[in-house]
N, C-alpha and C positions, 0 to 999 in steps of 0.2 A: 245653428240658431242659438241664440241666448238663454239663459235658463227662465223656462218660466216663474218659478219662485221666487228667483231674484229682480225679475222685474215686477210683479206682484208689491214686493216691497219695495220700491223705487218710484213705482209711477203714480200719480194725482199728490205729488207732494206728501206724501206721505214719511220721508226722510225729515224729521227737520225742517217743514217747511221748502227742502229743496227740490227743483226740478229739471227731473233729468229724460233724456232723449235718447232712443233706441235706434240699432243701427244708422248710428250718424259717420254722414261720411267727412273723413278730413283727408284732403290730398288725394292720395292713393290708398289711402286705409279707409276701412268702416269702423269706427267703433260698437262695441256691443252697446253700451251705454255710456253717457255722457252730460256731463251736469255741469252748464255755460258759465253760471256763473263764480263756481269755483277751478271752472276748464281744468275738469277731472271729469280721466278718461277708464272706463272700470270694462274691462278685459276678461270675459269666462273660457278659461284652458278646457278643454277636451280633451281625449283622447286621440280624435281625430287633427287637432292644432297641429300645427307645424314644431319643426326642434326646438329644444329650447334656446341654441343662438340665435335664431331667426325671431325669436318672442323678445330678447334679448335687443335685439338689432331695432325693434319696431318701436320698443321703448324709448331706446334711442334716440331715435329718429324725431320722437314725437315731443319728451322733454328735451329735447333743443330746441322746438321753438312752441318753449313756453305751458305745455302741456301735463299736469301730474297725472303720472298712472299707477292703477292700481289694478292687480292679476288675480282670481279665485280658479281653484279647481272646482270643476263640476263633474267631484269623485263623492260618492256616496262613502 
């Protein structure tokens, strides 16, 4: 599940005027969050997340068609 602080500060437009959406699905992926109109895709690592080639790989995937992302750990 997404950090809740981080969506706290994300959601009602509260960024900048921008607005962004919570586990959005694209393809085969969910993003944690996502905000359309700059189709940026903001990704919270866990401990639990997969390796870091496979975070790697899904990056990837996603800026090749057309997608910026951005990764935060959600390590205290």
């Amino acid at each position: 599940m997404p950090s809740p602080a981080l969506w706290n500060a994300l959601r009602q437009q509260q960024l900048a005027g921008l607005r962004f959406r919570r586990q959005h699905p694209v393809g085969r992926f969910v993003l944690d969050f996502y905000c359309p109109s700059l189709k940026l895709a903001i990704e919270v690592i866990t401990s639990s997340t997969l390796t870091k080639e496979l975070d790697a790989a899904r990056t990837e995937v996603l800026e090749s068609v057309g997608y910026n992302v951005l990764r935060f750990c959600d390590e205290v």
